[in-house]
VEXPAMI-464511 format. One record per residue (C-alpha): x, y, z; residue in three letters. Coordinates in pm, whole numbers, padded with zeros to 5 digits, always signed. Layout:
N
XYZALA ...
//
This chain:
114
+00000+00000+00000UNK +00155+00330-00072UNK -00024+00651+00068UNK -00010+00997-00129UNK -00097+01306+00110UNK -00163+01647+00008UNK -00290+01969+00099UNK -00039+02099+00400UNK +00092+02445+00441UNK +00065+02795+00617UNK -00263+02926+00730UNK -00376+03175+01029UNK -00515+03105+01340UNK -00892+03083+01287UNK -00814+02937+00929UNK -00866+02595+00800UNK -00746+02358+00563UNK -00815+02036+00429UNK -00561+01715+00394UNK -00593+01463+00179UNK -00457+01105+00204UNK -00499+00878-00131UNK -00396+00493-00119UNK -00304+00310-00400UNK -00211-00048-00416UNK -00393-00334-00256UNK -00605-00250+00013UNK -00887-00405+00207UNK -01223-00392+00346UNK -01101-00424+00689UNK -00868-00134+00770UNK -00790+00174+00982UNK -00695+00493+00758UNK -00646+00823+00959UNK -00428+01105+01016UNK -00153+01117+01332UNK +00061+01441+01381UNK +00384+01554+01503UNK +00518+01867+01650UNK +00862+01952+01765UNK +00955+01841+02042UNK +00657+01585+02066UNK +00558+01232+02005UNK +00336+01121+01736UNK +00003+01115+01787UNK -00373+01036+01663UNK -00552+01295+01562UNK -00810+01121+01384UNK -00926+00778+01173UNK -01167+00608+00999UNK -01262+00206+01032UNK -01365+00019+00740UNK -01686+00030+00851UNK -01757+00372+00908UNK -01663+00470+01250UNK -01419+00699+01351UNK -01180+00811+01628UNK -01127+01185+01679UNK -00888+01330+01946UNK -01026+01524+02229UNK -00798+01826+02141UNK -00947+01848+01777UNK -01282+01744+01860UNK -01568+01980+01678UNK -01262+02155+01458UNK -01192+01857+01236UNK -01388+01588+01074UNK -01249+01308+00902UNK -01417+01155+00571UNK -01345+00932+00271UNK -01430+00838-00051UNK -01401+00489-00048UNK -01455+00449-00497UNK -01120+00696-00454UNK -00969+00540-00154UNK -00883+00852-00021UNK -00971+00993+00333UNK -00976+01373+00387UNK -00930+01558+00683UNK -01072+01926+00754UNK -00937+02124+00978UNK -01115+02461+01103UNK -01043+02660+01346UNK -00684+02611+01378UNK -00490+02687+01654UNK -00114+02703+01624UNK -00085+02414+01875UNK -00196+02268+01561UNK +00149+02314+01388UNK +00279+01986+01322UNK +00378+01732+01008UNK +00096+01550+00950UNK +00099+01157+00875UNK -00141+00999+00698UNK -00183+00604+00833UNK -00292+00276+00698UNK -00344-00007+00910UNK -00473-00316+00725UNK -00459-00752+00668UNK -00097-00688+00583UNK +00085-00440+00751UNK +00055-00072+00904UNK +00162+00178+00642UNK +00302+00579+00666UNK +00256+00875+00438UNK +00533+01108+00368UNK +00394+01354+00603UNK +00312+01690+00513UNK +00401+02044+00719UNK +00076+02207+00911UNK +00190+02536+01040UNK -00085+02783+01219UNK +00009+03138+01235UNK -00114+03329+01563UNK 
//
């Protein structure tokens, strides 16, 4: 599976953006696909995913500012970000997690302005 994110860069505080993660290869029914971060300094960590079957997992600190979605014919889940805070500055990972293996984007560079 190889993952293709996009849609990083500079934005204000208040601003938003959207991230895209496309997969390409084989992939399966039953998988996790989501977006992790990391900033300076910090560990990696979830921000949110989407199960196979719908469901998702959003972080408390992003909760109500972002919303994970996909488009399953395009295997390809987005993530919007409003609101952004510059404790939101971080590279952003996209993640697959599926029947043979757990996967990593390239990352791409989130940087809120205050």
């Amino acid at each position: 599976v190889q993952l293709q994110a996009s849609g990083g860069g500079l934005v204000q505080a208040g601003g938003s953006l959207r991230l895209s993660c496309a997969a390409s290869g084989r992939t399966f029914r039953r998988y996790v696909m989501g977006w992790y971060r990391q900033a300076p300094g910090k560990e990696r960590e979830l921000v949110a995913r989407i199960y196979g079957g719908g469901s998702t997992d959003i972080a408390e600190s992003v909760k109500g500012r972002f919303t994970i979605s996909r488009d399953i014919a395009k295997k390809t889940v987005y993530l919007q970000m409003s609101s952004l805070k510059p404790d939101d500055t971080a590279v952003y990972y996209c993640n697959y997690v599926g029947a043979r293996g757990n996967y990593w984007g390239q990352g791409t560079q989130v940087t809120v302005s205050s």
